[in-house]
PDB file of N, CA, C and O in Angstrom:
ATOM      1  N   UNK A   1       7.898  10.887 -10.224  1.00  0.00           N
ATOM      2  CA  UNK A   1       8.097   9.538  -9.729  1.00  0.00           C
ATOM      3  C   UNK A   1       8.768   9.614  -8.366  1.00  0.00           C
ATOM      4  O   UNK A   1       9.666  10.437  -8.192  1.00  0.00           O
ATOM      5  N   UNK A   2       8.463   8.973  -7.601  1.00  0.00           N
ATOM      6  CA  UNK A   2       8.787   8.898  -6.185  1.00  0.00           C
ATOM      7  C   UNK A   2      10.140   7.642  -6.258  1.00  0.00           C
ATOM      8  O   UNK A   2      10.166   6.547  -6.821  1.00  0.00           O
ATOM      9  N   UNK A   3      11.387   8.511  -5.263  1.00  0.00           N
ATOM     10  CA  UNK A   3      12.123   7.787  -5.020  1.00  0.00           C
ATOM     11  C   UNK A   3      12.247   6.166  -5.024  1.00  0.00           C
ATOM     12  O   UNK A   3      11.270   5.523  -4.640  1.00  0.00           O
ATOM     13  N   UNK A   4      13.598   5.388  -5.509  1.00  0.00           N
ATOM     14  CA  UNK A   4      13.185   4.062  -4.983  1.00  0.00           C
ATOM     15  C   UNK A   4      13.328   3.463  -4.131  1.00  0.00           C
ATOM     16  O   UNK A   4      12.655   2.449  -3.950  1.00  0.00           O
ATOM     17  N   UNK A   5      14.658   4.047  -2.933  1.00  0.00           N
ATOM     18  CA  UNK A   5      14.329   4.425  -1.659  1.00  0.00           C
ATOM     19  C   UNK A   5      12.587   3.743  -1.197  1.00  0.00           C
ATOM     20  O   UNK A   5      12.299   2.622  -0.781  1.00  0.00           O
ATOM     21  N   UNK A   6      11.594   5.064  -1.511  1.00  0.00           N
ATOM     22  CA  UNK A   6      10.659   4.473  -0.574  1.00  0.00           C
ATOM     23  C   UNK A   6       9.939   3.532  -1.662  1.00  0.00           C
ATOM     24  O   UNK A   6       8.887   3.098  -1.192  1.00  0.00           O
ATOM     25  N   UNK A   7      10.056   3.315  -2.295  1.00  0.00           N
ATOM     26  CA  UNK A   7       9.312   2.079  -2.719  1.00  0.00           C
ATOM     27  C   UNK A   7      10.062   0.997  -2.074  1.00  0.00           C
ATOM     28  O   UNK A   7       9.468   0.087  -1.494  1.00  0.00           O
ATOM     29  N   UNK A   8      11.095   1.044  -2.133  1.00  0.00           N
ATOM     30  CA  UNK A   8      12.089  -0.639  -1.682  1.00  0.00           C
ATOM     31  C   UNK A   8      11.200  -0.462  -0.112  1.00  0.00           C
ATOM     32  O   UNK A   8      10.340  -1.318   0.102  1.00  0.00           O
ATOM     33  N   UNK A   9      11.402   0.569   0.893  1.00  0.00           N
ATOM     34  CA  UNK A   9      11.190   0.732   1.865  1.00  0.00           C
ATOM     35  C   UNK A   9       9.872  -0.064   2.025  1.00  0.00           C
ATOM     36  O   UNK A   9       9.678  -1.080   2.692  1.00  0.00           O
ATOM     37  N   UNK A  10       9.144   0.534   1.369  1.00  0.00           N
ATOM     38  CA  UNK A  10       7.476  -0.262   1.099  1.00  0.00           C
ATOM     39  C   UNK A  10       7.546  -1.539   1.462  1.00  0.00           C
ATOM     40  O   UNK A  10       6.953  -2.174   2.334  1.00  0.00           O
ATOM     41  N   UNK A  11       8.604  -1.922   0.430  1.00  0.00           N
ATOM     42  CA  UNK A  11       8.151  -3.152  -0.217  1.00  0.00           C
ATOM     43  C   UNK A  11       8.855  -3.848   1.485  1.00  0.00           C
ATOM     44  O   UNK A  11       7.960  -4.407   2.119  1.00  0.00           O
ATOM     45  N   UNK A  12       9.897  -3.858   2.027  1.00  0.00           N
ATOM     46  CA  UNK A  12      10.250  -3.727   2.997  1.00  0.00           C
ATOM     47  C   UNK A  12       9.196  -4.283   4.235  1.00  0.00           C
ATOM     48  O   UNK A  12       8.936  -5.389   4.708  1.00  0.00           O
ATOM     49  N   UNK A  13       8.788  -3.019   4.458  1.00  0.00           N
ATOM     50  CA  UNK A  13       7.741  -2.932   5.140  1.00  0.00           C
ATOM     51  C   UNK A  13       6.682  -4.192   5.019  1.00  0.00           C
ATOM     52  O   UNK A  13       6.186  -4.871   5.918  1.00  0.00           O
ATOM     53  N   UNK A  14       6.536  -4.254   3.795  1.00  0.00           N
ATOM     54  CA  UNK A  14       5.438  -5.054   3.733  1.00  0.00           C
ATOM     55  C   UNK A  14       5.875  -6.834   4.026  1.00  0.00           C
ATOM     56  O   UNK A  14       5.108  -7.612   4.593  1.00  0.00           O
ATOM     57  N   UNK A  15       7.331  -7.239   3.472  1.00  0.00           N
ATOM     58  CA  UNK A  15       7.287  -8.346   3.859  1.00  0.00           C
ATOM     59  C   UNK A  15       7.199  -8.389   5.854  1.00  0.00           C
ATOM     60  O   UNK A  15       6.514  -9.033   6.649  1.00  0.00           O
ATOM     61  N   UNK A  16       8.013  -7.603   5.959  1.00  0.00           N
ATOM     62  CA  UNK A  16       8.336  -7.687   7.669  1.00  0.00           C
ATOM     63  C   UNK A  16       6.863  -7.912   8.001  1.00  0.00           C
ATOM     64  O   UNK A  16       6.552  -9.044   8.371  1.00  0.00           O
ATOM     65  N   UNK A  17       5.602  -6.661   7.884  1.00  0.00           N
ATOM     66  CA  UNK A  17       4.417  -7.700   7.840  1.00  0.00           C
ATOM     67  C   UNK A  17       4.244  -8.717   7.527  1.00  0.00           C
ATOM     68  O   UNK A  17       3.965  -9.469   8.460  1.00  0.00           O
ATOM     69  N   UNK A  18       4.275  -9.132   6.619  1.00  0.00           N
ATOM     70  CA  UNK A  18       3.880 -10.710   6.042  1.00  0.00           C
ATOM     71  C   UNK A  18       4.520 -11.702   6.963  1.00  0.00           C
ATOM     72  O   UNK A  18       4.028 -12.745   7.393  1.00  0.00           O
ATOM     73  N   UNK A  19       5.907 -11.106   7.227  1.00  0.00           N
ATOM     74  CA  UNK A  19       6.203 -12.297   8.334  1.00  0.00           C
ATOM     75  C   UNK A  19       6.154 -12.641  10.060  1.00  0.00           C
ATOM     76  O   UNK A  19       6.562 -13.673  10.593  1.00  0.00           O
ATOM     77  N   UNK A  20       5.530 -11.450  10.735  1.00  0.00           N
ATOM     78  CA  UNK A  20       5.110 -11.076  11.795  1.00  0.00           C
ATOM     79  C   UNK A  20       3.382 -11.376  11.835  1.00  0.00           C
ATOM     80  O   UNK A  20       2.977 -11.065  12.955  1.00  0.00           O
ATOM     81  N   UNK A  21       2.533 -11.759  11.171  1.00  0.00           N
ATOM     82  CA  UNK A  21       1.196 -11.655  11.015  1.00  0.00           C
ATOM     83  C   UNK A  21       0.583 -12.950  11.527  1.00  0.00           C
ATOM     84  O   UNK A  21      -0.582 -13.009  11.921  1.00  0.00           O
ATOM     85  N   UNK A  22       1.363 -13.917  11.506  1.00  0.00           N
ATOM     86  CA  UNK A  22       0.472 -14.753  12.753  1.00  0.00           C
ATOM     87  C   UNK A  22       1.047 -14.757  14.371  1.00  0.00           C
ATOM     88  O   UNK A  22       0.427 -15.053  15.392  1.00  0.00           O
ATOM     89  N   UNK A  23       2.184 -14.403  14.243  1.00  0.00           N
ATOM     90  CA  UNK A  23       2.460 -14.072  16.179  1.00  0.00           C
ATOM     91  C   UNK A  23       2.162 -13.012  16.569  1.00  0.00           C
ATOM     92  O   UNK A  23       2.213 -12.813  17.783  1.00  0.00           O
ATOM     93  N   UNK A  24       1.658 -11.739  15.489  1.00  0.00           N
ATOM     94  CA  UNK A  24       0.884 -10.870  15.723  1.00  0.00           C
ATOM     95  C   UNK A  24      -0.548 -11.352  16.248  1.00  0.00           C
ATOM     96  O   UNK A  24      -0.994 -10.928  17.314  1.00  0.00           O
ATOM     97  N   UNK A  25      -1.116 -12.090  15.595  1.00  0.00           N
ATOM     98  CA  UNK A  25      -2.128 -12.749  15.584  1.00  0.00           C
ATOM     99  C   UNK A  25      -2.366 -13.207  17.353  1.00  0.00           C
ATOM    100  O   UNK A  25      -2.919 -12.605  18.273  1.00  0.00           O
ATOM    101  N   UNK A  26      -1.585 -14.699  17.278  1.00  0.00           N
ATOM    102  CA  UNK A  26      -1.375 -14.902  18.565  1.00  0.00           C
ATOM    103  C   UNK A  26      -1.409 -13.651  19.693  1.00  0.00           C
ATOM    104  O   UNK A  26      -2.277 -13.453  20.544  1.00  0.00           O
ATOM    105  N   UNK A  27      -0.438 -13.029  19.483  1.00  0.00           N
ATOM    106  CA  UNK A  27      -0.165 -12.213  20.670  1.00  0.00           C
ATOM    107  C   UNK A  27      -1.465 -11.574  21.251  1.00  0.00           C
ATOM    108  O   UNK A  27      -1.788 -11.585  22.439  1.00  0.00           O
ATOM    109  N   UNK A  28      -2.284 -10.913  20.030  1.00  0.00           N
ATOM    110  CA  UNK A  28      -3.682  -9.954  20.234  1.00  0.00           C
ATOM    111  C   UNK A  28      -4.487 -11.093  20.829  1.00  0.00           C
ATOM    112  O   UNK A  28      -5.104 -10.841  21.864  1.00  0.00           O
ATOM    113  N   UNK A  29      -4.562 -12.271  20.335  1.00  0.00           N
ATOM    114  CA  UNK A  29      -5.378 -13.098  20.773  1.00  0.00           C
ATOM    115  C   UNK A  29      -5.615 -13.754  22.390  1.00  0.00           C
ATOM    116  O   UNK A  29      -6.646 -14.149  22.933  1.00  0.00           O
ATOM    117  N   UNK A  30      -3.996 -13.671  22.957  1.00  0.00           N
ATOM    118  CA  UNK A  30      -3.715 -13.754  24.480  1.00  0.00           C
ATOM    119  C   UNK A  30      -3.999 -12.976  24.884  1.00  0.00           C
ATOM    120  O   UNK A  30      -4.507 -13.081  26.001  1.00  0.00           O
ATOM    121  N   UNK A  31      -3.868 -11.591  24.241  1.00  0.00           N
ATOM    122  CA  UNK A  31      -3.569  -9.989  25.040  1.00  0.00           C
ATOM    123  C   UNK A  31      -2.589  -9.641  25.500  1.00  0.00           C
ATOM    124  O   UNK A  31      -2.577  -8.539  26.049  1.00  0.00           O
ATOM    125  N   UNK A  32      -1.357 -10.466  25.451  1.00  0.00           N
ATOM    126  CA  UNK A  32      -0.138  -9.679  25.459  1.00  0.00           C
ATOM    127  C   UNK A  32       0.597  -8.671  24.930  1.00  0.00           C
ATOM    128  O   UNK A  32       1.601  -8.914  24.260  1.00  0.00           O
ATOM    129  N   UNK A  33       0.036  -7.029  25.254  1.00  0.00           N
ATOM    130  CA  UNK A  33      -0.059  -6.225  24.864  1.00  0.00           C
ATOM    131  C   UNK A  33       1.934  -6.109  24.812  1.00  0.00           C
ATOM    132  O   UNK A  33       2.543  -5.508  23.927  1.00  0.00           O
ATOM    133  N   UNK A  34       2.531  -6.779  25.878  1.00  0.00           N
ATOM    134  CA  UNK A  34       4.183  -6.366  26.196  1.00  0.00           C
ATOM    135  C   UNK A  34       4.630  -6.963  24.998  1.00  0.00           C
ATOM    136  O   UNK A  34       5.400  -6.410  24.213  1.00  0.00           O
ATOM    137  N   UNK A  35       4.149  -8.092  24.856  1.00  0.00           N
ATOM    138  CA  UNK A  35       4.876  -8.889  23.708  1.00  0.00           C
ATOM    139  C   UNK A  35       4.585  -8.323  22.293  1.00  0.00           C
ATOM    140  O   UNK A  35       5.410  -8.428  21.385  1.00  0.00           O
ATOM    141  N   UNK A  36       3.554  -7.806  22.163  1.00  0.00           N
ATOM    142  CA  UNK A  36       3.711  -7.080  20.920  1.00  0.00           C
ATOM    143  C   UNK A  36       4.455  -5.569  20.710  1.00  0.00           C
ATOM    144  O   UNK A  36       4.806  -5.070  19.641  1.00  0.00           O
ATOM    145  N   UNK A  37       4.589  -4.975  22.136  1.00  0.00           N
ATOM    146  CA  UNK A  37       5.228  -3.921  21.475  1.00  0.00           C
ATOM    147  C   UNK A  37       6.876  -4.610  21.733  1.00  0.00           C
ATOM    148  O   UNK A  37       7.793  -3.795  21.830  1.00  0.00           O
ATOM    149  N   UNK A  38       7.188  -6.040  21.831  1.00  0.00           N
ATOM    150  CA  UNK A  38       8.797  -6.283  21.409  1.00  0.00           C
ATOM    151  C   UNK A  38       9.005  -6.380  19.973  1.00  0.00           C
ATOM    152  O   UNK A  38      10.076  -6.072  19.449  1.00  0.00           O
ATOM    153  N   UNK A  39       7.773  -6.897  19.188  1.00  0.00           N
ATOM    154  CA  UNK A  39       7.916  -6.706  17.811  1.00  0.00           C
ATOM    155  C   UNK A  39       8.700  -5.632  17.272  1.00  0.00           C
ATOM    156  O   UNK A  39       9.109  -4.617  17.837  1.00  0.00           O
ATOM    157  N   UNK A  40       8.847  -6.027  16.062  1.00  0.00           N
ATOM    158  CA  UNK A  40       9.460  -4.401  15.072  1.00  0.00           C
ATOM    159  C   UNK A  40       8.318  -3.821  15.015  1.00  0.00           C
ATOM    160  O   UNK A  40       7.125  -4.122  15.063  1.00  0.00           O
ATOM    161  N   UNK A  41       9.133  -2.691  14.872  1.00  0.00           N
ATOM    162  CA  UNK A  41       8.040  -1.773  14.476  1.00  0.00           C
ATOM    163  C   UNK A  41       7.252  -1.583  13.273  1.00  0.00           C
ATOM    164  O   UNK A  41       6.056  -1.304  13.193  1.00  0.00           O
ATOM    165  N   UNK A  42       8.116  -1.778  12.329  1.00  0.00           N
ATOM    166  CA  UNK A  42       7.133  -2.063  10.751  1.00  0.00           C
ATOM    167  C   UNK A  42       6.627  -3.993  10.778  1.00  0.00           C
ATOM    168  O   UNK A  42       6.347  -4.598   9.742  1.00  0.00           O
ATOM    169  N   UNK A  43       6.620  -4.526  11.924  1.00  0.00           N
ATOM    170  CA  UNK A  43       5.453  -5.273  11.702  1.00  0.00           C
ATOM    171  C   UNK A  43       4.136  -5.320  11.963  1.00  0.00           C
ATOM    172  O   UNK A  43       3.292  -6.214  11.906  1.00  0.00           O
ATOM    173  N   UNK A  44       4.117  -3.895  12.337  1.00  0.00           N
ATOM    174  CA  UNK A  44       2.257  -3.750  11.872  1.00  0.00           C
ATOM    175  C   UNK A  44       2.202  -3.462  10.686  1.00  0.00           C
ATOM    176  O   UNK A  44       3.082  -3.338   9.834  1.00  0.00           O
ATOM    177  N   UNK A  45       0.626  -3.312  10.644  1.00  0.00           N
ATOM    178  CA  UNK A  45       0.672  -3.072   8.873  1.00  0.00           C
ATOM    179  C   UNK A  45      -0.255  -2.148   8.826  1.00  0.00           C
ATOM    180  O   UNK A  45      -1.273  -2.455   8.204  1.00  0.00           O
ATOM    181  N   UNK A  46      -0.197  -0.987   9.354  1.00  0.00           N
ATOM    182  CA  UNK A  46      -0.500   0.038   9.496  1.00  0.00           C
ATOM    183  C   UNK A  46       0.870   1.173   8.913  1.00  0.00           C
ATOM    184  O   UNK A  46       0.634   2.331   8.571  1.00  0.00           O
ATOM    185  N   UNK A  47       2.347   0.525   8.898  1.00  0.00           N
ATOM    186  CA  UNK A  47       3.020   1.266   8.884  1.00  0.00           C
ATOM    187  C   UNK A  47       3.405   0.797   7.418  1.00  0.00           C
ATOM    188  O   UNK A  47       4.569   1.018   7.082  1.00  0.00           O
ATOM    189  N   UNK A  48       2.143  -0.137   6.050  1.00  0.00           N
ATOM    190  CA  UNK A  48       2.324   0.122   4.990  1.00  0.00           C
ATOM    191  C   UNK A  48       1.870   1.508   4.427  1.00  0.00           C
ATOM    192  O   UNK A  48       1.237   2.208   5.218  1.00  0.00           O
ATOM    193  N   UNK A  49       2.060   1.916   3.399  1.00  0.00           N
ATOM    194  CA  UNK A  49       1.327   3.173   2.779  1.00  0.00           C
ATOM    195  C   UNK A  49       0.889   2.412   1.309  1.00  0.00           C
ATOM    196  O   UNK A  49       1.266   1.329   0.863  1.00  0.00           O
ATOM    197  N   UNK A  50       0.050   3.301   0.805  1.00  0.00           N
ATOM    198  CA  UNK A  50      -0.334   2.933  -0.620  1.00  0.00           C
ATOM    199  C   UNK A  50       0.429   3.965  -0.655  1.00  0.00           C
ATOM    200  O   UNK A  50       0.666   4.966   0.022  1.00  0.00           O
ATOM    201  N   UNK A  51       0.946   3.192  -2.168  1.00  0.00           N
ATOM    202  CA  UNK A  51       1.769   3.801  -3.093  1.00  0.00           C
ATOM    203  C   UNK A  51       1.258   3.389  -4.277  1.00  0.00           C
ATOM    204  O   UNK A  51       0.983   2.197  -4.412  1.00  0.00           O
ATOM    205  N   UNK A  52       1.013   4.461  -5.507  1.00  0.00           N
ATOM    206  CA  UNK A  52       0.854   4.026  -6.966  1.00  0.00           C
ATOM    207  C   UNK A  52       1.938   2.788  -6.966  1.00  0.00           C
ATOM    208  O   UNK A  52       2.904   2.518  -6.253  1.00  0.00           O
ATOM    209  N   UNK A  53       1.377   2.225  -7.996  1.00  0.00           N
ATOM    210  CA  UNK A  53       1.908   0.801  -8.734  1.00  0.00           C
ATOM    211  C   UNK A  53       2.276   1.194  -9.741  1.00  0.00           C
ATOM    212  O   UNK A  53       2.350   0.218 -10.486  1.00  0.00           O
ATOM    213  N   UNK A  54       2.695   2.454 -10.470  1.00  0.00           N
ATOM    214  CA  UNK A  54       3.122   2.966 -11.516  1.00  0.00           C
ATOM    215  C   UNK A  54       4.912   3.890 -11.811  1.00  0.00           C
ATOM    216  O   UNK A  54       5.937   3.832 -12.491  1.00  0.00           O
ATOM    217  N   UNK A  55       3.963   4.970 -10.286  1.00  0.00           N
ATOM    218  CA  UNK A  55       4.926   5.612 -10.088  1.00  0.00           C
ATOM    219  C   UNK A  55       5.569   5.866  -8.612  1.00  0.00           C
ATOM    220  O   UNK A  55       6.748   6.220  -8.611  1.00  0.00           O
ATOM    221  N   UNK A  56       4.941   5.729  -7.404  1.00  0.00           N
ATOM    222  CA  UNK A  56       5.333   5.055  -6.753  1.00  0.00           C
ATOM    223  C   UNK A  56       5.044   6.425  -5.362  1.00  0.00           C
ATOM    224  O   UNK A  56       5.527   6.579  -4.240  1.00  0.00           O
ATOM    225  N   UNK A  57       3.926   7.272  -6.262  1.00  0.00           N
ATOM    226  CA  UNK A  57       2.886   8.644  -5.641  1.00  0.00           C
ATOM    227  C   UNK A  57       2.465   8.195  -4.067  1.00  0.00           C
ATOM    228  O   UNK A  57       2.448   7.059  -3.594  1.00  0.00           O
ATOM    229  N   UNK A  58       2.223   9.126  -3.596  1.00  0.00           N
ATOM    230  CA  UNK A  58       1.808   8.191  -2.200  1.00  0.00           C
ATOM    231  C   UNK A  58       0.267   8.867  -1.832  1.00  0.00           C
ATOM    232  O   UNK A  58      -0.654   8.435  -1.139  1.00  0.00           O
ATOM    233  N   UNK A  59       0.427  10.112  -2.615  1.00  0.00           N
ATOM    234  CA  UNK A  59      -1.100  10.783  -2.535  1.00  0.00           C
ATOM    235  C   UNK A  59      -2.246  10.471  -3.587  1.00  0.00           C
ATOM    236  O   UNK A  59      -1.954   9.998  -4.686  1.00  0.00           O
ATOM    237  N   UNK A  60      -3.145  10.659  -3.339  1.00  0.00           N
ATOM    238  CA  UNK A  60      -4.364  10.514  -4.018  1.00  0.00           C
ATOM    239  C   UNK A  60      -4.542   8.899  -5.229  1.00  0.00           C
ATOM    240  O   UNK A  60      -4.486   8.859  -6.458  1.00  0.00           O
ATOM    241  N   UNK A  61      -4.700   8.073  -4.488  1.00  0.00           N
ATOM    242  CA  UNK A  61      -4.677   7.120  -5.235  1.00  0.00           C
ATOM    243  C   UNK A  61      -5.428   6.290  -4.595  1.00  0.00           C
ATOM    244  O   UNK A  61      -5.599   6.056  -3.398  1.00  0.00           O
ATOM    245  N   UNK A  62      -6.011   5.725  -5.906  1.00  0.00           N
ATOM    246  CA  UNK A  62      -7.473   4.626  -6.171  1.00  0.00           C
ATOM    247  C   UNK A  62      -7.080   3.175  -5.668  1.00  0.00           C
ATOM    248  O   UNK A  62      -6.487   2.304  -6.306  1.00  0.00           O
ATOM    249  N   UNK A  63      -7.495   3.135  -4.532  1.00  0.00           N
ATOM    250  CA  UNK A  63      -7.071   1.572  -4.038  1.00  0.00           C
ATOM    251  C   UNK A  63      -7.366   0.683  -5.000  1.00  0.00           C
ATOM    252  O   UNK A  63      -6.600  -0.135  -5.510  1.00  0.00           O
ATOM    253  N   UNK A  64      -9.072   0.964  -5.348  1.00  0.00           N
ATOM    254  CA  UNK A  64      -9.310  -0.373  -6.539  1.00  0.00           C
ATOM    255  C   UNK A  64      -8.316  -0.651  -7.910  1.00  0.00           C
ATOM    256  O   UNK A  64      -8.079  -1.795  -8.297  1.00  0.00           O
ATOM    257  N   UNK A  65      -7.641   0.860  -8.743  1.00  0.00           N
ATOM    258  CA  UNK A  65      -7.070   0.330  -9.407  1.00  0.00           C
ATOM    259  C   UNK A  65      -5.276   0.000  -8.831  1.00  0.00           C
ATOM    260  O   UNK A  65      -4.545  -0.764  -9.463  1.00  0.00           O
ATOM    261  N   UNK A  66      -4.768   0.815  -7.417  1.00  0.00           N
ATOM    262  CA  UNK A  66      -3.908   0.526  -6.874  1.00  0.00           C
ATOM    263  C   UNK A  66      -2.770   2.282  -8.132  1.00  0.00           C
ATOM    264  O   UNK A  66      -1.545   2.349  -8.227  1.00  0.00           O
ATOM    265  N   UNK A  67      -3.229   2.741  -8.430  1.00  0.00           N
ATOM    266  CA  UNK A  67      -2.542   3.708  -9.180  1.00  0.00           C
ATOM    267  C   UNK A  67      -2.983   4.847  -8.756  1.00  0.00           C
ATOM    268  O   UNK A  67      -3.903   4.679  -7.955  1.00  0.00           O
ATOM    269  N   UNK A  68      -2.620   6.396  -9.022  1.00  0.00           N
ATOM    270  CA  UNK A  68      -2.613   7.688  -8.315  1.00  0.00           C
ATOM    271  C   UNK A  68      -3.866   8.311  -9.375  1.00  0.00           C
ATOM    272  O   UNK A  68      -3.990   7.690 -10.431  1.00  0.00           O
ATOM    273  N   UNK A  69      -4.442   9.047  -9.235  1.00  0.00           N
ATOM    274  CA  UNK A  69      -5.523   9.929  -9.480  1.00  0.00           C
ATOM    275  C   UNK A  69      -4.937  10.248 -11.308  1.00  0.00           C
ATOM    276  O   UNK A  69      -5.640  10.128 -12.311  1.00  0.00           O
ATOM    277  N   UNK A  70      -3.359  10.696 -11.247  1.00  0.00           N
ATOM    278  CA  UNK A  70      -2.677  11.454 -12.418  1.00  0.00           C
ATOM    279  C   UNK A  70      -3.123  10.353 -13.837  1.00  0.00           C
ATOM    280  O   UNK A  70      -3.824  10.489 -14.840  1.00  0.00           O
ATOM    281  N   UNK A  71      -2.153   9.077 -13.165  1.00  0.00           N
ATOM    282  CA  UNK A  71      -1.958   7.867 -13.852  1.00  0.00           C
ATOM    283  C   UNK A  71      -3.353   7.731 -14.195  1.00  0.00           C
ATOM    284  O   UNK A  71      -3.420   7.631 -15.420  1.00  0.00           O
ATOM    285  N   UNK A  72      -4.609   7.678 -13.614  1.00  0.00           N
ATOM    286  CA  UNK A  72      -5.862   7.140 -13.639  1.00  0.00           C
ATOM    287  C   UNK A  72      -5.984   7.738 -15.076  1.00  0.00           C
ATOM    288  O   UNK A  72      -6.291   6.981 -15.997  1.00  0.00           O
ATOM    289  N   UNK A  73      -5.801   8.813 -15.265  1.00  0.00           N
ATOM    290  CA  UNK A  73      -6.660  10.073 -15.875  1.00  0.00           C
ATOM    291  C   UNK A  73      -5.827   9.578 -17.132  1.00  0.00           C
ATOM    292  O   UNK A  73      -6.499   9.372 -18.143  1.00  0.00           O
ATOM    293  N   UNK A  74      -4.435   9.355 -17.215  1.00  0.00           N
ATOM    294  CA  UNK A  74      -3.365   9.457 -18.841  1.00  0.00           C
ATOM    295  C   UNK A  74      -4.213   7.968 -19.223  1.00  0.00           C
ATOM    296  O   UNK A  74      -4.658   7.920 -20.370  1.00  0.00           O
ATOM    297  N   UNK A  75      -4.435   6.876 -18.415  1.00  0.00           N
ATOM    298  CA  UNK A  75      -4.426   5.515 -18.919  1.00  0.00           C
ATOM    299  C   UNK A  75      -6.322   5.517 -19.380  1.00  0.00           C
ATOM    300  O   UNK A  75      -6.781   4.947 -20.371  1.00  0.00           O
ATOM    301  N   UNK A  76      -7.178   6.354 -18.298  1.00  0.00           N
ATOM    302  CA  UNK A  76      -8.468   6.191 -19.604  1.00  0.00           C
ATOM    303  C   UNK A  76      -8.495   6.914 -20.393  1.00  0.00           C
ATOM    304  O   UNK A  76      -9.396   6.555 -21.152  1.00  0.00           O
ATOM    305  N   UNK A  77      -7.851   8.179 -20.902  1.00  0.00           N
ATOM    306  CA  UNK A  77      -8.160   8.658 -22.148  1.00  0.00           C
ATOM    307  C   UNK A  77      -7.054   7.846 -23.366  1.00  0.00           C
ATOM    308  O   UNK A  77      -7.147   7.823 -24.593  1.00  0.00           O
ATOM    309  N   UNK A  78      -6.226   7.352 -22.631  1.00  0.00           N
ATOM    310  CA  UNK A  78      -5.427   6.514 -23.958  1.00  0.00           C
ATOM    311  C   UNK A  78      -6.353   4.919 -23.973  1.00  0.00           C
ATOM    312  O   UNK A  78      -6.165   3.963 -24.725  1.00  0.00           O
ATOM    313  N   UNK A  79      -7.040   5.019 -23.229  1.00  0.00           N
ATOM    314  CA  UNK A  79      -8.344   3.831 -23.615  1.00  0.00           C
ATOM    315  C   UNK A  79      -7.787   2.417 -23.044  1.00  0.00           C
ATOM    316  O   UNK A  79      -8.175   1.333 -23.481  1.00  0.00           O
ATOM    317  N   UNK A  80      -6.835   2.566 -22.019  1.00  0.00           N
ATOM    318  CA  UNK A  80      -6.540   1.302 -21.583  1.00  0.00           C
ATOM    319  C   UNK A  80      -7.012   0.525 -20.353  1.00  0.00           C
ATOM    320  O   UNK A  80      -6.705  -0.573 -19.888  1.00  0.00           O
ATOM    321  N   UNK A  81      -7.989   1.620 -19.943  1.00  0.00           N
ATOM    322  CA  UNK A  81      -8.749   0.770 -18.728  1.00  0.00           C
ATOM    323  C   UNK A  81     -10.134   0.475 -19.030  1.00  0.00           C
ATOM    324  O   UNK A  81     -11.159   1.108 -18.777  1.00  0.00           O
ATOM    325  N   UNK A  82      -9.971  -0.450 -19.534  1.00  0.00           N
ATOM    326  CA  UNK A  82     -11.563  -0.989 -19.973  1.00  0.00           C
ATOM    327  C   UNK A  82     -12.926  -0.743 -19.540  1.00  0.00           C
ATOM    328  O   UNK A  82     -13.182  -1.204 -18.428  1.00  0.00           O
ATOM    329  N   UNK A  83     -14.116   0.027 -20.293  1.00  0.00           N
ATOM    330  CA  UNK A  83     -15.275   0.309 -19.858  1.00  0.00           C
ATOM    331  C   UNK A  83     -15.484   1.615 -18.816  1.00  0.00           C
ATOM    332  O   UNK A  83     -16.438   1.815 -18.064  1.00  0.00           O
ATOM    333  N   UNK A  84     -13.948   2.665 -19.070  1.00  0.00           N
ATOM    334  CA  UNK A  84     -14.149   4.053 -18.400  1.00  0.00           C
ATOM    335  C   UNK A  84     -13.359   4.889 -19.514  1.00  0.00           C
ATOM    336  O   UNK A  84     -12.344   4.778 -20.200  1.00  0.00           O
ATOM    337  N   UNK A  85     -14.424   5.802 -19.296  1.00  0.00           N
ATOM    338  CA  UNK A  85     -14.077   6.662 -20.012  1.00  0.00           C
ATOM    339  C   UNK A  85     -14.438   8.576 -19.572  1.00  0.00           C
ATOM    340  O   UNK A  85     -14.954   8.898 -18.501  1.00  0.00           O
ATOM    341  N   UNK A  86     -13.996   9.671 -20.742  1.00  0.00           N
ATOM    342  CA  UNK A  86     -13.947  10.808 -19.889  1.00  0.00           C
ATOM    343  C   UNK A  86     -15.675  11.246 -20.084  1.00  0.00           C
ATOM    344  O   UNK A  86     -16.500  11.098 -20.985  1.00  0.00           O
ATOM    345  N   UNK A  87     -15.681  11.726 -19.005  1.00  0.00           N
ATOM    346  CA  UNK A  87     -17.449  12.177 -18.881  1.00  0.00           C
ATOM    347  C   UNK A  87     -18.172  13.325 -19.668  1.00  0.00           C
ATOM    348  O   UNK A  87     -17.847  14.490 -19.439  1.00  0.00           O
ATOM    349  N   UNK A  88     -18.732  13.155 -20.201  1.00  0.00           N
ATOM    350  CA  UNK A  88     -19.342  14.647 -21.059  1.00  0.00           C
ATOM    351  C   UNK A  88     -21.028  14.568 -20.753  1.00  0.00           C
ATOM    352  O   UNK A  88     -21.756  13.588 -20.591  1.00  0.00           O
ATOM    353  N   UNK A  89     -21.320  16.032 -20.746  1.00  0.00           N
ATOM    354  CA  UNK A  89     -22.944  15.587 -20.701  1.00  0.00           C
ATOM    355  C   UNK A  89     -23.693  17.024 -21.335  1.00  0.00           C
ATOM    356  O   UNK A  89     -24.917  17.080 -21.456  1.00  0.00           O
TER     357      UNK A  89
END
């Protein structure tokens, strides 16, 4: 499990986006390239990461289910992700 440190950080991150995203907007839209780099710096949102929603992994993880490759693998063989299952042929 990954620190909570960077999850808070994340989470962090992500509002400061949320609240920079229409004068971001604006700004690109004038082209005031000066005025956006006065912004913070974590209000781009480039400077979110995926992180599992489980454990909080930052590598190998499934945007669609938002969880890490590991997690993927424990939750379909315990049969909790509906309509996947392990492959045999």
């Amino acid at each position: 499990m990954a620190c909570k440190s960077t999850i808070e950080r994340n989470n962090r991150v992500k509002r400061t986006v949320a609240k920079y995203a229409e004068k971001r907007r604006e700004l690109k839209a004038a082209g005031d390239y000066a005025g956006l780099a006065r912004l913070p710096r974590d209000a781009s949102p480039t400077r979110i990461r995926n992180l599992c929603a489980l454990t909080g992994r930052s590598r190998a993880n499934y945007r669609k289910f938002k969880i890490s490759r590991i997690k993927l693998r424990e939750l379909a063989l315990a049969g909790k992700i509906p309509g996947m299952r392990k492959a045999s042929w």
